[in-house]
Each structure stands twice: as structure tokens, then as C-alpha cells.
PAMARSE-245419 format. One record per residue (C-alpha): residue number from 1; x, y, z. Coordinates in Angstrom, 2 decimals, always signed. Example, Ala and Ser with C-alpha at 12.3 -4.5 7.8 and 13.67 -1.06 7.14 Angstrom:
residues 2
<num:1&u:+12.30&v:-4.50&w:+7.80>
<num:2&u:+13.67&v:-1.06&w:+7.14>
This chain:
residues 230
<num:1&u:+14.03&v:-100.91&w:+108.08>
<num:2&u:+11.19&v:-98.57&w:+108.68>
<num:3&u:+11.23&v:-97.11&w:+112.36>
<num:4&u:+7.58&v:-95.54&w:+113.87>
<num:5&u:+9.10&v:-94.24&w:+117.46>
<num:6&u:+6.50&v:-93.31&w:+119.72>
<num:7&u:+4.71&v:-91.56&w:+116.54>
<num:8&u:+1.89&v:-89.41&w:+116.69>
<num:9&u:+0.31&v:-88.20&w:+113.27>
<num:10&u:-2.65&v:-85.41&w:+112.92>
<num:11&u:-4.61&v:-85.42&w:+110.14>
<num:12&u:-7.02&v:-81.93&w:+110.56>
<num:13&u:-7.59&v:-83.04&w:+114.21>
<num:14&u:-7.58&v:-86.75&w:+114.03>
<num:15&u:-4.95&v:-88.13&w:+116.11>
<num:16&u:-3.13&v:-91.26&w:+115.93>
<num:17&u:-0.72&v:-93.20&w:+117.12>
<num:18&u:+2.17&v:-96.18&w:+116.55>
<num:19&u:+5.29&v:-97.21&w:+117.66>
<num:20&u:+6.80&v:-99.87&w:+115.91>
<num:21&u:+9.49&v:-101.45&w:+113.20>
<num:22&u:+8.67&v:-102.97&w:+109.54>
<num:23&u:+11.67&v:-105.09&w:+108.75>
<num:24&u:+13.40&v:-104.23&w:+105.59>
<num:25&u:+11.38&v:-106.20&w:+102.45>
<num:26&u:+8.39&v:-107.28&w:+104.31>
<num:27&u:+5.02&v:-107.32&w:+102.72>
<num:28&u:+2.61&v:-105.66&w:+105.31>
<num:29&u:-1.23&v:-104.94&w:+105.31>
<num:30&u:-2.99&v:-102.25&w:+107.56>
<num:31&u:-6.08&v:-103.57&w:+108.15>
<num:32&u:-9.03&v:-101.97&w:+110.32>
<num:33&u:-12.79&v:-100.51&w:+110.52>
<num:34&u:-13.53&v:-97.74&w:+108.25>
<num:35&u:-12.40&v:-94.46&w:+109.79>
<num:36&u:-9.77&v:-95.75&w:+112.38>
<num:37&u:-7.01&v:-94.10&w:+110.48>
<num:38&u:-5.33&v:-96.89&w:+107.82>
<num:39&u:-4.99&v:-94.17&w:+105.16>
<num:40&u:-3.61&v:-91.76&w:+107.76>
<num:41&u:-0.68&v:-93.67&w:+108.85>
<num:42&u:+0.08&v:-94.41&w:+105.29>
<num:43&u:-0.42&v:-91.11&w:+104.54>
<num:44&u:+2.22&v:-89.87&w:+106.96>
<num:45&u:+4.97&v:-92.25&w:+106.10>
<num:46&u:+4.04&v:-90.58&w:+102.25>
<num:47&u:+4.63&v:-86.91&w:+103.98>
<num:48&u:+0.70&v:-86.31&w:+103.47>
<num:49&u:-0.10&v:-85.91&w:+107.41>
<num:50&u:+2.29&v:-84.12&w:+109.80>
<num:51&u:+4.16&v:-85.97&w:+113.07>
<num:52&u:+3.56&v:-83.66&w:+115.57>
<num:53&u:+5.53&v:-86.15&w:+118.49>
<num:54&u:+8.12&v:-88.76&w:+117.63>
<num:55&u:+10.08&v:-89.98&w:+114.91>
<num:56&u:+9.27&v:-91.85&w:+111.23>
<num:57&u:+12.82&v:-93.18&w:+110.31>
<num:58&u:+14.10&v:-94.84&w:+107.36>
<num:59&u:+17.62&v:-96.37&w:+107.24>
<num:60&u:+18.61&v:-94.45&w:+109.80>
<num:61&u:+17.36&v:-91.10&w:+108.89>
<num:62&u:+14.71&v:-89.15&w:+109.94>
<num:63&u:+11.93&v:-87.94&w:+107.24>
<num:64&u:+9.50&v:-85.97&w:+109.71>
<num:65&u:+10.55&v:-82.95&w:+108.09>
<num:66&u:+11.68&v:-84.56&w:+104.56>
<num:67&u:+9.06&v:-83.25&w:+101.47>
<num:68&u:+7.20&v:-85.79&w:+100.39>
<num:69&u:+8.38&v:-86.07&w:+96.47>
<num:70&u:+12.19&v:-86.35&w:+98.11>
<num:71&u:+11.43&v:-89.62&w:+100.53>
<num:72&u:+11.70&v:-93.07&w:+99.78>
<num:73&u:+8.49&v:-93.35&w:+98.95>
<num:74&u:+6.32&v:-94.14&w:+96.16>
<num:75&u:+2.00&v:-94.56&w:+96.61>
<num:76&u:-0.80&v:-95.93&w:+94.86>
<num:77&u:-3.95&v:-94.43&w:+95.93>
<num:78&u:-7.65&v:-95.81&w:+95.14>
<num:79&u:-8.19&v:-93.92&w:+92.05>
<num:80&u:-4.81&v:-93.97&w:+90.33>
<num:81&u:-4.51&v:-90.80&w:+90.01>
<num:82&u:-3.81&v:-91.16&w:+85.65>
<num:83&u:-4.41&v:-88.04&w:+83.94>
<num:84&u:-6.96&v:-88.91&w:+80.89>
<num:85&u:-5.56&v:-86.42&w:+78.50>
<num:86&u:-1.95&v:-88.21&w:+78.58>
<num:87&u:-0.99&v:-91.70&w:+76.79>
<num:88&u:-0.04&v:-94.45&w:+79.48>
<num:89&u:+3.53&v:-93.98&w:+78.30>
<num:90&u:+2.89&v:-90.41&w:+79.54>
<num:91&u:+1.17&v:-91.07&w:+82.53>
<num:92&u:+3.70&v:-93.52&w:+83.49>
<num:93&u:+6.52&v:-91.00&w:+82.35>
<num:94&u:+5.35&v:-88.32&w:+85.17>
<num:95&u:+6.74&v:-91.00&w:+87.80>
<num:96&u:+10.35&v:-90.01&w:+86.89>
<num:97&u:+9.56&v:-86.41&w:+85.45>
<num:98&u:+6.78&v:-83.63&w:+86.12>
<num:99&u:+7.19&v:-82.26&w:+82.63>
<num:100&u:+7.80&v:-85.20&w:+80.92>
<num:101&u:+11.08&v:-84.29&w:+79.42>
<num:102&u:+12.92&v:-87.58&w:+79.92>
<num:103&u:+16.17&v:-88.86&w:+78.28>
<num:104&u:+16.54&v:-91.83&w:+76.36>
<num:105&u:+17.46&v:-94.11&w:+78.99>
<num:106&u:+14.66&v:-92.26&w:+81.25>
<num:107&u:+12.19&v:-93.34&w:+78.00>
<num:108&u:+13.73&v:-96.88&w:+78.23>
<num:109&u:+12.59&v:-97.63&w:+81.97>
<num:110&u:+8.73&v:-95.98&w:+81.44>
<num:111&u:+8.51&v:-98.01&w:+78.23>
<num:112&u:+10.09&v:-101.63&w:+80.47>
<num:113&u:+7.82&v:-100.86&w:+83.44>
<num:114&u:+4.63&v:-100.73&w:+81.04>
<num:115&u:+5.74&v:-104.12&w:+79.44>
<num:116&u:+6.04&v:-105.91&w:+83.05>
<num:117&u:+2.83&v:-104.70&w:+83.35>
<num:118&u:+1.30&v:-106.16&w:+80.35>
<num:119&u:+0.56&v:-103.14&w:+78.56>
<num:120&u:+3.54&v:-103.15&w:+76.06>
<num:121&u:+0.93&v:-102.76&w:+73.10>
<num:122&u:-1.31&v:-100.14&w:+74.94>
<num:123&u:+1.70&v:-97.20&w:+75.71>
<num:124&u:-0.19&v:-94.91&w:+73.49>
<num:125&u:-3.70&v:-95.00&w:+74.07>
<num:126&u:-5.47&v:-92.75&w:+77.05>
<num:127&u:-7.18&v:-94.06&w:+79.98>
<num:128&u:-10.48&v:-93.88&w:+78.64>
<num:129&u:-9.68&v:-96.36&w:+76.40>
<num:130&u:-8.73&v:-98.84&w:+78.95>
<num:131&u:-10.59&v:-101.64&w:+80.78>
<num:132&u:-10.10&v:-100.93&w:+84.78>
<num:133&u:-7.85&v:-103.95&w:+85.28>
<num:134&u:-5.29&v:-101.81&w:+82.63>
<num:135&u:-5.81&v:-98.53&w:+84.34>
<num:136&u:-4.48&v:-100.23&w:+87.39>
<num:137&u:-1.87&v:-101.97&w:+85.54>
<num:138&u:-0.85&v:-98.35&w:+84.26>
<num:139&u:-0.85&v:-96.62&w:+87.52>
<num:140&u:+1.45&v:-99.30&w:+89.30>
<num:141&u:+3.46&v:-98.89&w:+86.02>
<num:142&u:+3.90&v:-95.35&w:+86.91>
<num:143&u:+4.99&v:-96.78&w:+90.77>
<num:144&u:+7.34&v:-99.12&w:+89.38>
<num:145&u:+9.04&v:-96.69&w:+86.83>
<num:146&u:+9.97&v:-94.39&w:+90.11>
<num:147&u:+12.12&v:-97.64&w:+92.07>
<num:148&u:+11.51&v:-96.35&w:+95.59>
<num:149&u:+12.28&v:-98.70&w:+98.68>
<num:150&u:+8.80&v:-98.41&w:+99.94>
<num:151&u:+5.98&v:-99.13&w:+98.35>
<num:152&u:+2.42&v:-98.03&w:+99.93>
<num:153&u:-0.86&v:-98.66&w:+98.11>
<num:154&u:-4.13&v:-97.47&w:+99.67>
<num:155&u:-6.42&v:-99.68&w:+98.36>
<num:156&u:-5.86&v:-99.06&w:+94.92>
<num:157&u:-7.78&v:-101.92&w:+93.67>
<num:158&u:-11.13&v:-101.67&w:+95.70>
<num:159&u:-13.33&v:-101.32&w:+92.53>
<num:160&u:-12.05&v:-104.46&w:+90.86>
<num:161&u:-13.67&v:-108.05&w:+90.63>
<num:162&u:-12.19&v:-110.50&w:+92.69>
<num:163&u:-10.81&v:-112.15&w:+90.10>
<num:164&u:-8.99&v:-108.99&w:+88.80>
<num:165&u:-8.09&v:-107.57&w:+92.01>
<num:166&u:-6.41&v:-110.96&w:+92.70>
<num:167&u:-4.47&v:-110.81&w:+89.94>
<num:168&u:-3.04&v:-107.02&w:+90.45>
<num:169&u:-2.41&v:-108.52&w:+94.13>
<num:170&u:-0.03&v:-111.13&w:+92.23>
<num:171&u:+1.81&v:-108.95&w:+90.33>
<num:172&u:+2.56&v:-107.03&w:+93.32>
<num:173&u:+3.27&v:-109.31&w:+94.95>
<num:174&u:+5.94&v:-110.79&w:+92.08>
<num:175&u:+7.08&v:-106.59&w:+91.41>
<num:176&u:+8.33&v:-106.59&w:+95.39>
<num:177&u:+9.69&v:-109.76&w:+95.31>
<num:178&u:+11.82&v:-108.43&w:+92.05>
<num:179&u:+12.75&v:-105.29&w:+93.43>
<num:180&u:+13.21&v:-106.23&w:+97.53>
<num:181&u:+10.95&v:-103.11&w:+98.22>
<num:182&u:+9.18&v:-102.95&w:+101.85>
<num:183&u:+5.13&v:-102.75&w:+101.30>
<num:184&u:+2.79&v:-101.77&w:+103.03>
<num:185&u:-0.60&v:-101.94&w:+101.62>
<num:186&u:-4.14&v:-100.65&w:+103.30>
<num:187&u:-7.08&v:-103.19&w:+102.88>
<num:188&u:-10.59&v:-103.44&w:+104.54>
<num:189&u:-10.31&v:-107.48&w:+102.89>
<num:190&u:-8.59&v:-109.81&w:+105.40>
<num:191&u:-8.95&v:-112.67&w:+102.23>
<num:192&u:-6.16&v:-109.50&w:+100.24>
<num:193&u:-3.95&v:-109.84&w:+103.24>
<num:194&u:-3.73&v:-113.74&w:+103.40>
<num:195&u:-2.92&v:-113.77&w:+100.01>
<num:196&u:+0.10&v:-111.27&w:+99.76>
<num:197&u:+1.43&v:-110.24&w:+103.13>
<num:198&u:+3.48&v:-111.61&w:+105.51>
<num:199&u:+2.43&v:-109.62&w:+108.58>
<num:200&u:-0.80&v:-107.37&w:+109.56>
<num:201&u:-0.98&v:-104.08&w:+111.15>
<num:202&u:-4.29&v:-103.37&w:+112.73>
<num:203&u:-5.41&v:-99.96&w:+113.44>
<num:204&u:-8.42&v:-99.22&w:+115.52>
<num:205&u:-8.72&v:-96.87&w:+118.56>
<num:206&u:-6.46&v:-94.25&w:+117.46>
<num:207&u:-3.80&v:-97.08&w:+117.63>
<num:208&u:-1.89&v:-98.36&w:+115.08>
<num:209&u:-0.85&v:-101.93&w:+116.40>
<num:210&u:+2.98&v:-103.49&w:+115.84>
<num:211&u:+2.81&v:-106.23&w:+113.25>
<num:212&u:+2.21&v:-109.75&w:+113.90>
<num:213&u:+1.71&v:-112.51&w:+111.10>
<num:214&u:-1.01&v:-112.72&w:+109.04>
<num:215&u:-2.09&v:-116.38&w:+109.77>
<num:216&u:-1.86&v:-116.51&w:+113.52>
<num:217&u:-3.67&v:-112.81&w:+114.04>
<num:218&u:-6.59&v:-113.40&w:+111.28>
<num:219&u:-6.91&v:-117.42&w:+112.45>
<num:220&u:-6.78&v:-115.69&w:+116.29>
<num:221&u:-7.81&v:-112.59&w:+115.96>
<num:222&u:-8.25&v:-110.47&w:+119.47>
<num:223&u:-11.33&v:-108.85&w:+120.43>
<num:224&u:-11.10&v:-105.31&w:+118.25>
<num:225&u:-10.21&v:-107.12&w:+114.62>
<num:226&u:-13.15&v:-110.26&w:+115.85>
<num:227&u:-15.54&v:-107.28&w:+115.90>
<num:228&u:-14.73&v:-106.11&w:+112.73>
<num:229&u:-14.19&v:-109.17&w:+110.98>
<num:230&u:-17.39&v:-110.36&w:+112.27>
């Protein structure tokens, strides 16, 4: 269970707040207007953004003043963040080492995650040489490989086709199911929430809102997400 008490997050002057639970093994997007601070709170549960009031607790302890690489944590961001002078088996290696000096079981799990991505035949070749569907595949190899508890993408698919970005949202969605990990994932496309998470977050006013399932908030939405949505 992830715990947001009474939390308060600055990020270079940009306050916001939120003060609620995410059950253990939920999926969860964070949904709101460009600018209202989805990539912040994310940001701060990754260590990114300082808590200056409040707590951020997971399983009962406190990671306000945990370093980022040692919490529970493992993010996508938009770009993917692959390095395009390293292999995909490389890339994906860096998830479990920074200099890439892995043991032979360590080798094992980066060469398992890239086959449930799809990209057992593709370990060796560079980024460049990759359509962007398998660049995404790749980086959420290289999220996979790690085996945190929570799982936070920030909209990593946003340059996709529908069709493709659909299907990274499946495989997601089948990764958490396999691995019981808690996600939350930022979105600006209420159609990406529908499809993979059981309960929304919406952030607007400085105010990151508790969850509330996805059907009855996007079929009912209250006056802040109507104006967005439109």
C-alpha cells in the first residue's frame, strides 16, 4: 500500500498537494490539464521532487528522505531514456547494473525480460535500428528486468499510433498482472485509462485528487476533469 499523508511536493516553486492511499496492486492513471502537476507527483514518489510537509509511505516505511535508486520504485519516462550506443541487451542490462558487469544469472533475467517483450531476436542491435514500438518494448524491458513493487510510467508511449500505443498498454497491463506490482501511470488520454486502470487520480489546482474508479469518474466526471475533457 502506497500512503500520500497530507503531502506537499515542490518542484522549483511549484507546489502541490495530495493526501491519499493506492491499494497494494492497483492499476492507477493520473490524469489532468497540461501543467497541473501529473509528472510532479510521479516524480516525487520516484525521489525526483522533494516533500517539503508530510509523509510518502510504502509498506510502512517512510521514503521522504530514501535516494531515489534505493526505493521501490522503477519509471518509464516519455523518451525511454535508451542509450543509442548500447545493444538492447545492454540497455536493458543497466536496470540491474550501472556498469553492466552482471553475473550469469543477472544475464539470464535481462535476456527473459527482452523475450516477454518480444524482442528475443533483437538483444543485439542499437536503438537506431529499431522501429518506435521496439524502443518502447526495450525500455519497459529495462523496467521489468529491475522487479520493483511500483511501477510509474509518465507517458512513455505519447508518440505512438493508437494502434501501437494500445498494444504497449496491453502488455502492461499483462506485465502487472504477472508480477502484482502497484501502477501508476500519467496520461493526458482518458480512452488509455479506460483501457488499463482500475481507478483515476485527477490532478488540477495544485491538488492531486484521491482515486475513484475509472468508469463512474470519466462517465460522471465533476466540473474540473468536464472542462478538460471537453
Amino acid at each position: 500500500m502506497l500512503k500520500l499523508e497530507q503531502l506537499e511536493i515542490d518542484n522549483g516553486g511549484f507546489l502541490m498537494r495530495a493526501d491519499f492511499v493506492v491499494p497494494a496492486e492497483r492499476k492507477i492513471a493520473v490524469i489532468g490539464p497540461s501543467g497541473a502537476g501529473k509528472s510532479t507527483l510521479i516524480g516525487a514518489i520516484a525521489g525526483f521532487h522533494p516533500v517539503v510537509r508530510g509523509r510518502l509511505v510504502w509498506r510502512g516505511d517512510v521514503l521522504n528522505a530514501v535516494e531515489p535508486g534505493k526505493r521501490p520504485v522503477a519509471m518509464l519516462f516519455q523518451d525511454g531514456n535508451l542509450f543509442p550506443h548500447l545493444s538492447v541487451a545492454q540497455n536493458v542490462g543497466l536496470g540491474l547494473n550501472p556498469d553492466l558487469r552482471l553475473t550469469a544469472a543477472q544475464s539470464e533475467q535481462v535476456s527473459n525480460a527482452i523475450s516477454r517483450v518480444g524482442l528475443a531476436s533483437m538483444a543485439d542491435r542499437k536503438p537506431a535500428e529499431l522501429s518506435g514500438g521496439q524502443q518502447s518494448r526495450a525500455a519497459l524491458a529495462r523496467v521489468l528486468v529491475q522487479a520493483r513493487p511500483l511501477l510509474l510510467l509518465d507517458e512513455p508511449f505519447a508518440a505512438l499510433g493508437p494502434a501501437l500505443k494500445n498494444e504497449m498498454l496491453d502488455l502492461v497491463d499483462e506485465l502487472v498482472r504477472e508480477s502484482g506490482a502497484t501502477l501508476l501511470m500519467v496520461s493526458h488520454a482518458p480512452e488509455d485509462a479506460r483501457r488499463i486502470a482500475d481507478q483515476v487520480v485527477l490532478v488540477e489546482g495544485g491538488m492531486a485528487h484521491p482515486p475513484q474508479e475509472t468508469g463512474g469518474l470519466l462517465d460522471n466526471p465533476p466540473p474540473a476533469l468536464r472542462d478538460y475533457l471537453g
